[in-house]
N, CA, C and O of each residue as an XYZ file, in Angstrom:
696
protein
N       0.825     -1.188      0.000
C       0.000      0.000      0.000
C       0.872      1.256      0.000
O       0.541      2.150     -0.778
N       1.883      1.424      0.729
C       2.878      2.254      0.844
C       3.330      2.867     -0.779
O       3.405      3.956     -1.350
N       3.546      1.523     -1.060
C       4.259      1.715     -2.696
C       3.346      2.024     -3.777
O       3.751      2.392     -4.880
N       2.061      1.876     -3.470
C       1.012      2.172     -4.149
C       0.900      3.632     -3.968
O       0.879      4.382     -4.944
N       0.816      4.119     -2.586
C       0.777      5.720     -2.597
C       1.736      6.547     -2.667
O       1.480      7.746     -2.560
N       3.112      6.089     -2.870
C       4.058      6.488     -3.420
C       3.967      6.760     -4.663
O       3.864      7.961     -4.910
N       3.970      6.066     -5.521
C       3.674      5.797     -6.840
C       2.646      6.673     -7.458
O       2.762      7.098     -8.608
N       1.442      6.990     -6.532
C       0.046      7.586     -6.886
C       0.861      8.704     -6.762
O       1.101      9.265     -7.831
N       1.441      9.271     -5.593
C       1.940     10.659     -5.324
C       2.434     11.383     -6.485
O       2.015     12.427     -6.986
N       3.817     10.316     -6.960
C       4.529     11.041     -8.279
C       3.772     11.074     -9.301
O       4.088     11.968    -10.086
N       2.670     10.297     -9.684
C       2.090     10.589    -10.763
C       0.699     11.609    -10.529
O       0.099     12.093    -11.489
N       0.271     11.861     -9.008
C      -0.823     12.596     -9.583
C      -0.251     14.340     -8.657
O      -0.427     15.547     -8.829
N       0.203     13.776     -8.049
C       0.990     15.402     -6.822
C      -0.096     14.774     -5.709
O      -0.058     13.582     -5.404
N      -0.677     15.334     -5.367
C      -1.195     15.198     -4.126
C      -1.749     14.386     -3.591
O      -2.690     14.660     -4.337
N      -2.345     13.153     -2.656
C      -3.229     12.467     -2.589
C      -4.168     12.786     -1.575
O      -3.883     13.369     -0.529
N      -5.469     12.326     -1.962
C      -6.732     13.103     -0.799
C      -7.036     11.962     -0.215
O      -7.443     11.195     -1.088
N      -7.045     11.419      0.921
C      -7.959     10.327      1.339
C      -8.974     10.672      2.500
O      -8.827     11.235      3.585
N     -10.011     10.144      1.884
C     -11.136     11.147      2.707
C     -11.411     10.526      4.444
O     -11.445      9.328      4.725
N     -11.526     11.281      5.110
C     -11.610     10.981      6.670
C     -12.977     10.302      6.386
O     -13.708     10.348      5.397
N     -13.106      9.531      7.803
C     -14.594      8.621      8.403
C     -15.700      9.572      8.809
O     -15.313     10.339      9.690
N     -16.823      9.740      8.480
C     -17.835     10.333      9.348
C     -18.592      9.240      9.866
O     -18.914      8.186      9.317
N     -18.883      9.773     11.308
C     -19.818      9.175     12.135
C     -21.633      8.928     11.131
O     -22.405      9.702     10.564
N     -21.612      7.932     11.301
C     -23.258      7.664     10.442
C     -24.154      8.416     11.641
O     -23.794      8.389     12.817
N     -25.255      9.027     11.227
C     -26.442      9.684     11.429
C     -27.371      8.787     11.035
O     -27.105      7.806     10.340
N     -28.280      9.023     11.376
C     -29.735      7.934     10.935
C     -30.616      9.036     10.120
O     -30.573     10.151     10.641
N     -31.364      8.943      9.005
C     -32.156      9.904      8.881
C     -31.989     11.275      8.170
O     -32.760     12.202      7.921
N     -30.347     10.971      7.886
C     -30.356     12.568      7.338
C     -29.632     12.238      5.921
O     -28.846     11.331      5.647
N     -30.206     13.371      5.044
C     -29.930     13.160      3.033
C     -28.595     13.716      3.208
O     -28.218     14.689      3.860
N     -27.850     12.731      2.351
C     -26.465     12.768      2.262
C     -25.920     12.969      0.593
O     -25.533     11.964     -0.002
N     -25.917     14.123     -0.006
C     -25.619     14.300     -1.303
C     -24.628     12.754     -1.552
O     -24.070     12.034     -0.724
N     -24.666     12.717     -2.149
C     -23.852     11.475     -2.523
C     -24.119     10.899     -4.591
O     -25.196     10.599     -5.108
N     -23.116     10.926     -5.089
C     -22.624     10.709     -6.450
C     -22.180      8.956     -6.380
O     -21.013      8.596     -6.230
N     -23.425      7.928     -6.530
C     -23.066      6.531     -6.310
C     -21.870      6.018     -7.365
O     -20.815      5.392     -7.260
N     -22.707      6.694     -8.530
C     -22.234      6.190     -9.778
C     -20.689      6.460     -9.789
O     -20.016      5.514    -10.199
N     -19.944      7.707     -9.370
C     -18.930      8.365     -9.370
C     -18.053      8.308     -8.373
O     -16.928      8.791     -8.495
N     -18.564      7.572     -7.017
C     -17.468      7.432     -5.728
C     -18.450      6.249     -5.076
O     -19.543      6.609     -4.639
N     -18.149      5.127     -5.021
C     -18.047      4.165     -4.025
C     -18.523      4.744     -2.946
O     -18.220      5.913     -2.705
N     -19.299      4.067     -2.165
C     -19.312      4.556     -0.191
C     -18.468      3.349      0.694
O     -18.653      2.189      0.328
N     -17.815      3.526      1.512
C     -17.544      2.532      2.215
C     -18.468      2.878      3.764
O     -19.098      3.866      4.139
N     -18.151      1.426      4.443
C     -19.374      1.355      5.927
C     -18.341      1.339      6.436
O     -17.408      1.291      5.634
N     -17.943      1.367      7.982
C     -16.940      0.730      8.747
C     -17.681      0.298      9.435
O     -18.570      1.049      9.838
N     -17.651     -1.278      9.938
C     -18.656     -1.492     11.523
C     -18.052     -2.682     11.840
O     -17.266     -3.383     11.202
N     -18.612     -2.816     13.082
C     -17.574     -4.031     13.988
C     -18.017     -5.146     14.290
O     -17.328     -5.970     14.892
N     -19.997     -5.495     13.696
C     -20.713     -6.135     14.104
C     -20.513     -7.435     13.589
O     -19.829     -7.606     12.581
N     -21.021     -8.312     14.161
C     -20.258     -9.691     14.274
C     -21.970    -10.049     13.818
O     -22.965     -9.338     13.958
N     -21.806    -11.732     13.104
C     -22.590    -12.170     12.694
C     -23.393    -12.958     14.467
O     -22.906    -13.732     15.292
N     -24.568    -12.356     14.397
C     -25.738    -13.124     15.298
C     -26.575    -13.295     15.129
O     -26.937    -13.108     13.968
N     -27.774    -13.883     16.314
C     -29.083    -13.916     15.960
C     -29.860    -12.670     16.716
O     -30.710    -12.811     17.595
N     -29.366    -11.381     16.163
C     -30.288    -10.786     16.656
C     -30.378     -9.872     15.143
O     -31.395     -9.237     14.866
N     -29.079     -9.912     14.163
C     -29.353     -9.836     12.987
C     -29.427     -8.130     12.687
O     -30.261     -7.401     12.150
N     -27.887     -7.881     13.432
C     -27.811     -6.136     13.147
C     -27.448     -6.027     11.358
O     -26.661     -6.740     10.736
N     -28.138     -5.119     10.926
C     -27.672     -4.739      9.286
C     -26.991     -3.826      9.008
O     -26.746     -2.978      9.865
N     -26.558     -3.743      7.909
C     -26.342     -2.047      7.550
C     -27.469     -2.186      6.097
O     -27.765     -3.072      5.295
N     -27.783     -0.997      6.300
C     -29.210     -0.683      5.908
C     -29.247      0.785      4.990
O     -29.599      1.707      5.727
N     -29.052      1.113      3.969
C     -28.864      2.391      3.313
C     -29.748      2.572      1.922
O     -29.712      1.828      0.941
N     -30.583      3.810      2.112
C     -31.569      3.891      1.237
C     -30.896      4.652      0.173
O     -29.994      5.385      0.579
N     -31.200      4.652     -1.543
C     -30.932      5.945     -2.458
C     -31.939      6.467     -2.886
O     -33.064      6.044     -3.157
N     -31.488      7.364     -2.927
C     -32.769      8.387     -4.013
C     -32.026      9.055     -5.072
O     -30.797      8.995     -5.050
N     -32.789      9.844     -6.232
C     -32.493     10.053     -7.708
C     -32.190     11.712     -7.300
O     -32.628     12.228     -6.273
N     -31.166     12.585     -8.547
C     -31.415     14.236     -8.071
C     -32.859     14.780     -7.411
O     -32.788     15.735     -6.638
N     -33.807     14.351     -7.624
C     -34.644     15.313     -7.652
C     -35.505     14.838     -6.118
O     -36.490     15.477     -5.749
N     -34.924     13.545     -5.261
C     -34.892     13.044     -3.813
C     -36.359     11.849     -4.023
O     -37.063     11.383     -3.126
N     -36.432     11.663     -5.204
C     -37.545     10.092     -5.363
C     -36.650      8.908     -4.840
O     -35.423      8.889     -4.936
N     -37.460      7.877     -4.247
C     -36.513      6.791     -3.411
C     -36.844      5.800     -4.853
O     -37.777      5.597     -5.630
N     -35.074      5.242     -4.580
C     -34.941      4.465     -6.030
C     -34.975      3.162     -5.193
O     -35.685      2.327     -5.753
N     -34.541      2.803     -4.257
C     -34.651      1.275     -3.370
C     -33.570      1.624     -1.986
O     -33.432      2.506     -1.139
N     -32.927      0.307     -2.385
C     -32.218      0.346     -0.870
C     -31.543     -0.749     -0.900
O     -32.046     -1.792     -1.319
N     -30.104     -0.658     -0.389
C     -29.121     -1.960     -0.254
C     -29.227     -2.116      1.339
O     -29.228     -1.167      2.124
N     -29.325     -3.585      1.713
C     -29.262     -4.365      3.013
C     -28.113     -4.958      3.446
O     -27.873     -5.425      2.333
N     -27.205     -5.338      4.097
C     -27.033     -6.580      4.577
C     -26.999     -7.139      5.941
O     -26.560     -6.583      6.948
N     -27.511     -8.291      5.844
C     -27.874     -8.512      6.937
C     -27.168     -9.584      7.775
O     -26.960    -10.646      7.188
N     -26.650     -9.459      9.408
C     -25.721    -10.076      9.852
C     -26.118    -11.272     10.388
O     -26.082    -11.346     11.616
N     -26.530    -12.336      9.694
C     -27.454    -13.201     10.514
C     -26.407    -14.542     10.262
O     -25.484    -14.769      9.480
N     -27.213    -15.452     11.594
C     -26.833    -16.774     11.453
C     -27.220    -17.769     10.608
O     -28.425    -18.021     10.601
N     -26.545    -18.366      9.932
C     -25.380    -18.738      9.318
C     -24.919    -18.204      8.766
O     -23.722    -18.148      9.050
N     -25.331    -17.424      7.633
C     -24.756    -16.919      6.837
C     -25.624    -15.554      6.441
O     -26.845    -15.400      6.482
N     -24.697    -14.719      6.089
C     -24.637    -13.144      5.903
C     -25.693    -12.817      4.566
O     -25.424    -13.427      3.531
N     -26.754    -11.982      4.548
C     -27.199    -11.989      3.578
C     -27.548    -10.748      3.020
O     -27.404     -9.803      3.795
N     -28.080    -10.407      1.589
C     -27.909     -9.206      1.022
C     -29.368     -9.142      0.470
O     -30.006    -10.166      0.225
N     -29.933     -7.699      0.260
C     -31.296     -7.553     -0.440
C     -30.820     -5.897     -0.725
O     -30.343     -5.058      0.039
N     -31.246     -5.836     -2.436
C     -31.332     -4.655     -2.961
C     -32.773     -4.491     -3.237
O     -33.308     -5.459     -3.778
N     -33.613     -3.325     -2.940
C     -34.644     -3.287     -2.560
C     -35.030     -2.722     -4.222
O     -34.346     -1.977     -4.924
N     -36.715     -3.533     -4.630
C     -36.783     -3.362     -5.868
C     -36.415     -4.257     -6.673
O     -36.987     -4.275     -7.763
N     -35.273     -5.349     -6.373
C     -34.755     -6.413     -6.894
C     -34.746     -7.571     -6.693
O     -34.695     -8.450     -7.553
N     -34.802     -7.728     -5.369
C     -34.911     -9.430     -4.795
C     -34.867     -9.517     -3.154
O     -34.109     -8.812     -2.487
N     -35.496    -10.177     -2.767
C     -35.754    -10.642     -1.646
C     -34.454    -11.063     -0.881
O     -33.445    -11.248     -1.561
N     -34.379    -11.265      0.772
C     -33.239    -11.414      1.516
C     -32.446    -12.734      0.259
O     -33.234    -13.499     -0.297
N     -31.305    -12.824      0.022
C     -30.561    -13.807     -0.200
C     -29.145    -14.059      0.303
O     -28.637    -13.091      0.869
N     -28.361    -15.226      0.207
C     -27.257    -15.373      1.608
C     -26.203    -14.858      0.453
O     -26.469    -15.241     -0.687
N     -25.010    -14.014      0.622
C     -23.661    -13.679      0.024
C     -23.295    -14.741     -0.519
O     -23.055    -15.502      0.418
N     -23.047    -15.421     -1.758
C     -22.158    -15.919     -2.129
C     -20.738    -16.806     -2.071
O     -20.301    -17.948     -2.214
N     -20.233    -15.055     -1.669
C     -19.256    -15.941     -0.885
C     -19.364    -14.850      0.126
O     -19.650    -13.682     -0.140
N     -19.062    -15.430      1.536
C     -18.663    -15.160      2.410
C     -18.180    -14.004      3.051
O     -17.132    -13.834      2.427
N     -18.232    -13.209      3.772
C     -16.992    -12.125      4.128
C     -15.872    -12.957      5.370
O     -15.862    -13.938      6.113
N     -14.830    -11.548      4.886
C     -13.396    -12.266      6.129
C     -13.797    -12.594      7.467
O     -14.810    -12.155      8.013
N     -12.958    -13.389      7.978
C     -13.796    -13.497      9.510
C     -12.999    -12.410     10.518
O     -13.181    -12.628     11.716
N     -12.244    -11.406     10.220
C     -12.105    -10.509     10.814
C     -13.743     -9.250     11.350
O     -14.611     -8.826     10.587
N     -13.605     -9.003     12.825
C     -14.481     -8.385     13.359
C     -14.804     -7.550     12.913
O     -15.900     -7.604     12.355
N     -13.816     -5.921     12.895
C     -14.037     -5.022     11.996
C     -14.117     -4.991     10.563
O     -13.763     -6.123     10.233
N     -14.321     -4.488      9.763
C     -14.945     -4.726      8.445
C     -15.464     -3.072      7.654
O     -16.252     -2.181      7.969
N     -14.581     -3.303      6.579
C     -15.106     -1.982      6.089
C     -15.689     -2.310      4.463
O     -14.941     -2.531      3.511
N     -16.994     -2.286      4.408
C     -17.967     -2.749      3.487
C     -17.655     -1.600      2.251
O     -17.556     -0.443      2.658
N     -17.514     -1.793      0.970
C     -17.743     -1.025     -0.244
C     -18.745     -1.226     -0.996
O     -18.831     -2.363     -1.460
N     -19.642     -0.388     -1.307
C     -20.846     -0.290     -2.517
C     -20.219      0.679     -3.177
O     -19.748      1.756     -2.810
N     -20.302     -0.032     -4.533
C     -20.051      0.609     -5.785
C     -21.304     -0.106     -6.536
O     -21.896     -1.168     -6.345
N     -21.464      1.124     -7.629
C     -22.904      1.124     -8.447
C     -22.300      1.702     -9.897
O     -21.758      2.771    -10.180
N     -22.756      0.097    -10.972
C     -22.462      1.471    -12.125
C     -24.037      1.002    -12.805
O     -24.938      0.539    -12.106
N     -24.147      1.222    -14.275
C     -25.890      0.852    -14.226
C     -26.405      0.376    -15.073
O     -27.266      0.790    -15.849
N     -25.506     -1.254    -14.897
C     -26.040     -2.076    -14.860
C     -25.403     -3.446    -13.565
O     -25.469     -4.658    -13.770
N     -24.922     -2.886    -12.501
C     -24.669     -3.734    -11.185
C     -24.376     -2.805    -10.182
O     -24.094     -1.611    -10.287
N     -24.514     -3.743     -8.883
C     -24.285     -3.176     -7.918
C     -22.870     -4.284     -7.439
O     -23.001     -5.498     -7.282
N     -21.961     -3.753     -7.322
C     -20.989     -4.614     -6.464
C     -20.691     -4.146     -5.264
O     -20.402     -2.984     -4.979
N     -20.798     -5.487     -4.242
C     -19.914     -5.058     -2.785
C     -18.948     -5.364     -2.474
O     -18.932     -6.592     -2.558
N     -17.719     -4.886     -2.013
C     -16.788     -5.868     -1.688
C     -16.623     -5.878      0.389
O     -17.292     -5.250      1.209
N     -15.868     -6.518      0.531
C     -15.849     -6.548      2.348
C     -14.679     -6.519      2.547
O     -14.148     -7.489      2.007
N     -13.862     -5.779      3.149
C     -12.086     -5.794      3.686
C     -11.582     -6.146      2.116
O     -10.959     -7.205      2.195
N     -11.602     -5.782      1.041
C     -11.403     -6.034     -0.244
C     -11.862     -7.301     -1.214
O     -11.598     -7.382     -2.414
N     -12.549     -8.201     -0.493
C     -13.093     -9.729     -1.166
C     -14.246     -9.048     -1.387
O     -14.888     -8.320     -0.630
N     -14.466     -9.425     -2.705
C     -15.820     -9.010     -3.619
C     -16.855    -10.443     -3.115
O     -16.444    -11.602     -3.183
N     -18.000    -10.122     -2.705
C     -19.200    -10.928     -1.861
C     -20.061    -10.704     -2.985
O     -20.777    -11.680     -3.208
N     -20.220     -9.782     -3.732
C     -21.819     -9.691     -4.505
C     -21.326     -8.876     -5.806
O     -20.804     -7.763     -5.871
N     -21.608     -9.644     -6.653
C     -21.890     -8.703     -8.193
C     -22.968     -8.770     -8.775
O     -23.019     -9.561     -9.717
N     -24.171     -7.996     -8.441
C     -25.524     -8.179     -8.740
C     -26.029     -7.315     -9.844
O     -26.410     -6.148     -9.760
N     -25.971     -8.062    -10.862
C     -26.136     -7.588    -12.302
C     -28.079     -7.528    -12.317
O     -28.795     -8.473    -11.984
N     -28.594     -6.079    -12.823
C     -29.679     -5.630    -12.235
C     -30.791     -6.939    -13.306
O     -31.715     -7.523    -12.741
N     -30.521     -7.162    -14.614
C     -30.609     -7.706    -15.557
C     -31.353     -9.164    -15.048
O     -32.250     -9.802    -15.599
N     -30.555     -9.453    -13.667
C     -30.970    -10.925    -13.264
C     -31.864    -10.752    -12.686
O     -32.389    -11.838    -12.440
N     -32.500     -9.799    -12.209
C     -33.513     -9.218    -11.486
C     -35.178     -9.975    -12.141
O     -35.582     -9.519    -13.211
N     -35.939    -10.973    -11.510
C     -37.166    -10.990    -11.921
C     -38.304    -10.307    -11.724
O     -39.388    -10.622    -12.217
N     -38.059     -9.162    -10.855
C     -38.620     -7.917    -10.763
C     -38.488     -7.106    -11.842
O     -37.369     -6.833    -12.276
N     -39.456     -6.696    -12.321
C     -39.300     -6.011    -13.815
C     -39.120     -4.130    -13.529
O     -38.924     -3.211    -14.324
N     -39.325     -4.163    -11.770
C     -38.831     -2.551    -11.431
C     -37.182     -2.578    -11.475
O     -36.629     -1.583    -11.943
N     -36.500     -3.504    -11.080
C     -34.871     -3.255    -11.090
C     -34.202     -2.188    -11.778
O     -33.491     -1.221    -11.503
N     -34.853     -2.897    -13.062
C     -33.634     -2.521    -14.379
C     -33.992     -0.544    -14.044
O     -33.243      0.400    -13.795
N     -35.597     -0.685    -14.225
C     -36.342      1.043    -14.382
C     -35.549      1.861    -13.508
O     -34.953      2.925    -13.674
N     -35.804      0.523    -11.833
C     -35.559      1.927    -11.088
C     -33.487      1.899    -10.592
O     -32.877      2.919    -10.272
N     -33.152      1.162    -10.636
C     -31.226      0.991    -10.352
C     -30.630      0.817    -12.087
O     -29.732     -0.022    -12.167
N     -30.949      1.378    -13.218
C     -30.214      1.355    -14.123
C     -29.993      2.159    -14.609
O     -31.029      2.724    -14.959
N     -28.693      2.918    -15.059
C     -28.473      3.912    -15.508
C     -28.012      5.062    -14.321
O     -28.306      4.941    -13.131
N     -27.120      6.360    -14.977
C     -27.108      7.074    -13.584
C     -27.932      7.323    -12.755
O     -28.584      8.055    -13.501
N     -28.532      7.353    -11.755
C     -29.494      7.655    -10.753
C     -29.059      7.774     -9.804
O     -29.543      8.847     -9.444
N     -28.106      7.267     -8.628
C     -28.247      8.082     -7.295
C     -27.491      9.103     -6.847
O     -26.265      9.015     -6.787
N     -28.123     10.108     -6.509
C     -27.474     11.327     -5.841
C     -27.491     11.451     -4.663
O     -26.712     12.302     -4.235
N     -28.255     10.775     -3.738
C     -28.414     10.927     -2.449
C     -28.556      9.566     -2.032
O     -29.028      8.640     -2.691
N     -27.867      9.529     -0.278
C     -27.938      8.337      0.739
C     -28.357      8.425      1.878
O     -27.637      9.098      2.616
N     -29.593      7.845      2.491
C     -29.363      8.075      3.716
C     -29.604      6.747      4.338
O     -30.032      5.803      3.675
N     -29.302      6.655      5.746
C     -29.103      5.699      6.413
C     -30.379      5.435      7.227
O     -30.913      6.148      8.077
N     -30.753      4.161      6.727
C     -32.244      3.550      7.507
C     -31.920      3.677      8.858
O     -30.765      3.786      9.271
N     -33.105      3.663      9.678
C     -32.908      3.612     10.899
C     -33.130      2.032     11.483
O     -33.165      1.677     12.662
N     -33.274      1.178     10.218
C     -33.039     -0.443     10.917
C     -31.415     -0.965     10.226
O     -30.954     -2.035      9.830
N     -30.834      0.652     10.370
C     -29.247      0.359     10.063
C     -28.792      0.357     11.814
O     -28.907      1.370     12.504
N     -28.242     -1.038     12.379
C     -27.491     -1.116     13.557
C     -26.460     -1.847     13.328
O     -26.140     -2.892     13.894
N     -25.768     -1.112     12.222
C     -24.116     -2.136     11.733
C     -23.501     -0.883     11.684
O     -22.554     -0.895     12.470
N     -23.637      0.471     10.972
C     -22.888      0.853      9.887
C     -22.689      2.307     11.573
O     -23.384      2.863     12.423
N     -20.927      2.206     10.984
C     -20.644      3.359     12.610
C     -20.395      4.675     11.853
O     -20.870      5.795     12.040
N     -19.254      4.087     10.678
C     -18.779      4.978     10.212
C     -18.851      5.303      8.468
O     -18.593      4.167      8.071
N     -18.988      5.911      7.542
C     -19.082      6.070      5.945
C     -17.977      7.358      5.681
O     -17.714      8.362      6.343
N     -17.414      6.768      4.254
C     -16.816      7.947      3.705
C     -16.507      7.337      2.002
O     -16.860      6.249      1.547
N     -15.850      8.284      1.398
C     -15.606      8.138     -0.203
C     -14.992      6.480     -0.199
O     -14.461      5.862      0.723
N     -15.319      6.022     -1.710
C     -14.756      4.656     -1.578
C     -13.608      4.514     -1.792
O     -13.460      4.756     -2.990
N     -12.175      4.126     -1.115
C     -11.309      3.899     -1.790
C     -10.866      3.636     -2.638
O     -10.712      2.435     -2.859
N     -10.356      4.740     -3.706
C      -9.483      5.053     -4.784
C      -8.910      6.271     -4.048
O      -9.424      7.027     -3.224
N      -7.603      6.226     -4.635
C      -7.104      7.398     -4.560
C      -7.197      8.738     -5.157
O      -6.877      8.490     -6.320
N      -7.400      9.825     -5.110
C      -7.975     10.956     -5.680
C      -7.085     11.734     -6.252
O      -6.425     12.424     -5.476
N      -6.759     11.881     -7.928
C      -5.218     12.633     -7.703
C      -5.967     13.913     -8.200
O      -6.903     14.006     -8.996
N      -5.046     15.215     -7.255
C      -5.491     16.513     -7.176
C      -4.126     17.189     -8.018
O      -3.161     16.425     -8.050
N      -3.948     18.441     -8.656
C      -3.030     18.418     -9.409
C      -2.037     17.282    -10.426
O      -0.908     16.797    -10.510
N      -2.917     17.289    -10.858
C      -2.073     16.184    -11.751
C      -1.371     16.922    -12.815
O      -1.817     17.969    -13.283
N      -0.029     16.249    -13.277
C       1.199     16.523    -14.128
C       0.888     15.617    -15.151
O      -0.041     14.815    -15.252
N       1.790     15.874    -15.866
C       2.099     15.079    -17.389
C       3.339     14.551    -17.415
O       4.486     14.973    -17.269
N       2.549     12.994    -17.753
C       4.633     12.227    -17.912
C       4.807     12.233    -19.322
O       3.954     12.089    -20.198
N       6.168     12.442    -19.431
C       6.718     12.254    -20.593
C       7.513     10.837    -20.544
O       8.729     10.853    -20.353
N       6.578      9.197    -20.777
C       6.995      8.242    -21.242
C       7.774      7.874    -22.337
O       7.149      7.690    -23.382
N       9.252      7.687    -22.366
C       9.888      7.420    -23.715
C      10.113      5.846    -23.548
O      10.630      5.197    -24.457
């Protein structure tokens, strides 16, 4: 990682990496899905009492387009994009490390998550037998996020990891 942001440095000048905000419940969070990833940070451990992280979108103009779930349950961890399909279990798996910092990325035609960097879900809207999917998660659409209040996973959110290069130069490759 070191050598990665080394590397990013000389080629872009500066690097931005965006700090954690504390999650709020309830409040519209401008947010560009299509254009920056969100990451979750949370510490919640799989039980049966089945804490989620729980995050609604809406379109510019603040119409609710659905909602990504997941849910921490026993046996296995499961995901629902709202509009698309009903609870179903991850695929594969997340790490069995406690803390955990979840990525949603959206382009439009999938939603991918990954967990501590292992990709769990590539949910291509297409597979959807709901015939709202494609209408309402395809194509650019979300500008805004906010956090359900049957979100009791998610502590912390910020930009998705990539690195951001600010002043950028020109190489001259020979």
């Amino acid at each position: 990682m070191i050598r990665l942001l080394l590397f990013t440095t000389a080629l872009c000048g500066t690097v931005v990496l965006a700090e954690w905000i504390a999650v709020e419940k309830h409040v519209n969070i401008p947010w560009d899905l299509e254009g920056k990833p969100l990451q979750i940070k949370t510490d919640s451990k799989l039980h049966i009492s089945g804490e989620a992280i729980s995050v609604e979108m809406y379109d510019i103009g603040g119409s609710w387009i659905g909602g990504v779930k997941v849910l921490f349950s026993i046996p296995s961890m499961k995901y629902q994009i709202i509009n698309c399909n009903d609870y179903i279990a991850l695929s594969v798996q997340p790490p069995a490390e406690v803390e955990k910092i979840w990525k949603i990325t959206k382009t439009g035609t999938a939603l991918i998550i990954t967990c501590n960097y292992v990709e769990v879900l590539n949910y291509q809207f297409s597979d959807s037998s709901n015939s709202n999917c494609v209408t309402k998660w395809g194509s650019d659409v979300v500008e805004q996020i906010k956090f359900d209040s049957t979100d009791k996973a998610s502590d912390f959110y910020r930009a998705g990891k990539g690195l951001k290069c600010i002043n950028t130069t020109t190489l001259n490759l020979k």
